[in-house]
C-alpha positions in Angstrom: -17.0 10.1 11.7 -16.1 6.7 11.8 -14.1 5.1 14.3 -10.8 2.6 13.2 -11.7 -0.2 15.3 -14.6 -0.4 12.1 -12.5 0.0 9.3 -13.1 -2.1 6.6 -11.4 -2.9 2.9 -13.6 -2.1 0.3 -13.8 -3.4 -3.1 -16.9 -2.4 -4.3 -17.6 0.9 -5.5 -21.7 2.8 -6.5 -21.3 4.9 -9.7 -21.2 8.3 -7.4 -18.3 10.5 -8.5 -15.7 11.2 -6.1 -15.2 14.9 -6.5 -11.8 16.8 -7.2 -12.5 19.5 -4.8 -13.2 16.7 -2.1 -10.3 14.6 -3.1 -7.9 17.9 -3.5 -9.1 19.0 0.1 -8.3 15.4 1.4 -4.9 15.2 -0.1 -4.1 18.9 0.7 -5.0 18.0 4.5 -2.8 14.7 4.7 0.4 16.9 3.9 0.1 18.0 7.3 1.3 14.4 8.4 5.2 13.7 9.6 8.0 13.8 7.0 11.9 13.8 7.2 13.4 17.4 7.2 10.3 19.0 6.1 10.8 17.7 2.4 7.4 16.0 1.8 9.0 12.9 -0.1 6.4 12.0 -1.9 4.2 12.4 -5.3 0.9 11.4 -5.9 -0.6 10.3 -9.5 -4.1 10.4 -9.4 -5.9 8.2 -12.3 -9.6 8.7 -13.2 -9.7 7.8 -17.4 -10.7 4.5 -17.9 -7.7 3.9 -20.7 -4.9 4.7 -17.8 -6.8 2.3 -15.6 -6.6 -0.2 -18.0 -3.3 0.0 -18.4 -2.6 -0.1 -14.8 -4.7 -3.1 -14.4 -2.0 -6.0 -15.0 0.4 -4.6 -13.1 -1.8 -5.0 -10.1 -2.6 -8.5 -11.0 -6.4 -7.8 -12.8 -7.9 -7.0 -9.7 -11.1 -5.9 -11.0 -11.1 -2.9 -8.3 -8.7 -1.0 -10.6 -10.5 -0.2 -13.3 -14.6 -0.2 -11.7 -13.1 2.4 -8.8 -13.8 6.0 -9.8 -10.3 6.9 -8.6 -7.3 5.2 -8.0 -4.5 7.1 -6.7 -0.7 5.7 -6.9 1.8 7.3 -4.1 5.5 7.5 -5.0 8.5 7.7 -2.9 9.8 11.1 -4.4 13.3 12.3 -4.0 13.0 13.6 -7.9 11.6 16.8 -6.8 13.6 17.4 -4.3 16.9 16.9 -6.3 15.5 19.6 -9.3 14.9 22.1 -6.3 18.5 21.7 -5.2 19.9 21.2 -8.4 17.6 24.7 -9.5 19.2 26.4 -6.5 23.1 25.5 -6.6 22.7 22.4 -4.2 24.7 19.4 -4.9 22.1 16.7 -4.4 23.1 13.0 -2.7 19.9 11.3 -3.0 20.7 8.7 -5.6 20.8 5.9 -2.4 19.1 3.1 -1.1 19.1 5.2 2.1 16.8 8.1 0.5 14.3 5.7 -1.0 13.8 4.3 2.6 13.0 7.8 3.5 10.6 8.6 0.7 8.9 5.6 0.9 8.6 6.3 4.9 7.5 9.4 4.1 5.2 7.9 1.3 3.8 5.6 3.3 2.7 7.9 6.3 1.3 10.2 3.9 -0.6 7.2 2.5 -2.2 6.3 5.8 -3.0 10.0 6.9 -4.8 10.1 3.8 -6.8 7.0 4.2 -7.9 7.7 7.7 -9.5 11.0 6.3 -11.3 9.0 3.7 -12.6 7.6 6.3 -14.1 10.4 8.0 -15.6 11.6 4.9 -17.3 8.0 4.2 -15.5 7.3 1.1 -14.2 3.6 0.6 -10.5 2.3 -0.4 -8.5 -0.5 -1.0 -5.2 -0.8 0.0 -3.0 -2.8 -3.0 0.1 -4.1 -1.5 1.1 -5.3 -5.5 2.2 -2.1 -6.2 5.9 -3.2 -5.4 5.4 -6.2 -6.9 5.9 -5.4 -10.9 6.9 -1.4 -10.0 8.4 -1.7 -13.7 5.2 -1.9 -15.2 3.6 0.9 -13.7 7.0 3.2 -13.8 6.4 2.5 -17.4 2.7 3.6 -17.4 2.7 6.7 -15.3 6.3 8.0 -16.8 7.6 8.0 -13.6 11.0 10.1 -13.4 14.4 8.6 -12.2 14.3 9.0 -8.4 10.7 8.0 -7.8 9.1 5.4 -7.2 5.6 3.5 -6.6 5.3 2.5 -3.1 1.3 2.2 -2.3 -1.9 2.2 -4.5 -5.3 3.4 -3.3 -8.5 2.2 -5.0 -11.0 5.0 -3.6 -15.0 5.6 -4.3 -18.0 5.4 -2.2 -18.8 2.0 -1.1 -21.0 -0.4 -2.4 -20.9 -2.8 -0.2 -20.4 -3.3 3.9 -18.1 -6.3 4.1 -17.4 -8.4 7.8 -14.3 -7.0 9.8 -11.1 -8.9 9.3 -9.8 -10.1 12.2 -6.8 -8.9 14.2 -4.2 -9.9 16.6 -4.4 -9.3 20.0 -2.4 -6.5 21.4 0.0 -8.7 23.7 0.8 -10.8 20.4 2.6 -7.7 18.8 3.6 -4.6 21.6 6.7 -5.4 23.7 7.9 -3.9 26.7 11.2 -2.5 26.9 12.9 -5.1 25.1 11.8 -7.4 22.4 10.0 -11.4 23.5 10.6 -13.9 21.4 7.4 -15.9 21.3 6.9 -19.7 22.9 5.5 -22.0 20.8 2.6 -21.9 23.6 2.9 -17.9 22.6 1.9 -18.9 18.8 -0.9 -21.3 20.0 -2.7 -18.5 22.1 -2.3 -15.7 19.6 -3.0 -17.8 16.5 -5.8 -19.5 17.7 -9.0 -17.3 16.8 -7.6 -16.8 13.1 -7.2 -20.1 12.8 -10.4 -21.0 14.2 -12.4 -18.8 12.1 -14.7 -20.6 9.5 -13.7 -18.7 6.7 -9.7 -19.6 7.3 -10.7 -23.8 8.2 -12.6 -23.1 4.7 -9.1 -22.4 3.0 -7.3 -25.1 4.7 -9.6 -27.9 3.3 -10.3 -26.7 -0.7 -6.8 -26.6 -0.5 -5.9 -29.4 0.9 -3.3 -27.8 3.5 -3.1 -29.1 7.3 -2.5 -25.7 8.4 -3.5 -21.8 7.6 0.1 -20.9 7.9 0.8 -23.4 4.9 -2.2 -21.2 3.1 0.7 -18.4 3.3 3.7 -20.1 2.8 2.6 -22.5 -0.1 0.1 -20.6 -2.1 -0.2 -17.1 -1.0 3.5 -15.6 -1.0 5.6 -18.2 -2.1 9.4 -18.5 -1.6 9.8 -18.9 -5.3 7.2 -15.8 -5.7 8.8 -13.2 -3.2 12.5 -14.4 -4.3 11.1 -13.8 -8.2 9.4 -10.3 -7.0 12.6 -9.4 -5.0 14.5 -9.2 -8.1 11.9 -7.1 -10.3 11.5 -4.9 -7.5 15.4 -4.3 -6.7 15.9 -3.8 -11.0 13.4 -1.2 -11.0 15.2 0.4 -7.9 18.2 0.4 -9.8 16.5 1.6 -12.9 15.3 4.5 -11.1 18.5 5.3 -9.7 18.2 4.6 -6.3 20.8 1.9 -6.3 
């Protein structure tokens, strides 16, 4: 069993198969995590042909992880299955809200995690894709997603090939707060900061790009203004699309 203080991203995958019984068992054991009112709020797509990965490729900017993992499993925020049950059972559903896709994406989301922490038990590998709400249109499109569901998290999953270094973490002080929320000092910032931006690998970034500082890494080049504002948009039309707003 492996412990979360080692966790680690990975992007490599061997050629071993990552069986359905395994992954069915894994998925089946993960609905036993937290939802609101019981409903489960979520669907899973899980893609294993080559042709779907390659369609889901651009959408998640190339990354070649898409299409060399074995599996790669999309998690919706799912109030689509939920409205046919009540609609099927003379209910009068009101889940066509901003407020429900909050809870089916919770509910999505802490699915998503349970799931990846037993991956980890079992030794498998995943990456976490964050650009899943960045185009959602694309992959609505490609997995024929229904009105009232949505992509919310994408899981690249094999057995690793690789044993990359641990990223590195805040400390706990710079993130839990007690009783009432801190605001931080700017001598608050220096402390907490200071290992990141110590670390070889960040002062690396900071001069091939020519940047004074690793937060201008982030602001300038990694999620840009004009890119989040530009995402923001895509992602709120594809809410709307899907009828959530």
């Amino acid at each position: 069993m492996k412990n979360l203080s080692t966790r680690r991203t990975i992007r490599k995958y061997s050629d071993q198969e990552v069986s359905e019984e395994l992954l069915n068992r894994l998925m089946t054991e993960a609905a036993r995590t937290q939802t609101m009112g019981n409903l489960q709020l979520y669907s899973v797509v899980v893609t294993r042909s080559s042709e779907m990965k390659q369609r889901l490729a651009p959408a998640h900017f190339n990354q070649p992880m898409v299409t060399q993992a074995p599996v790669v499993l999309t998690i919706c925020a799912d109030f689509h299955r939920t409205t046919r049950w009540c609609q099927e059972r003379k209910a009068n559903p009101g889940y066509d809200n901003f407020l429900s896709f909050q809870n089916a994406a919770i509910d999505a989301l802490l699915y998503t995690q349970t799931l990846c922490n037993l991956m980890d038990e079992e030794g498998l590998g995943y990456c976490y894709l964050g650009t899943t709400v960045y185009m959602p249109q694309q992959i609505i499109d490609v997995l024929q997603l229904p009105q009232l569901t949505m992509p919310v998290a994408t899981l690249t999953v094999g057995w690793p090939d690789e044993n990359p270094p641990l990223s590195d973490r805040l400390p706990l002080e710079s993130f839990v707060h007690s009783e009432t929320y801190r605001d931080y000092t700017p001598d608050d910032i220096d402390t907490y900061y200071h290992y990141k931006e110590q670390l070889e690998e960040n002062r690396h970034f900071c001069e091939i790009n020519q940047k004074e500082t690793l937060a201008q890494i982030f602001t300038d080049i990694r999620y840009t203004r004009k890119d989040n504002e530009a995402m923001s948009e895509g992602l709120l039309a594809a809410l709307k699309h899907q009828g959530f707003l």
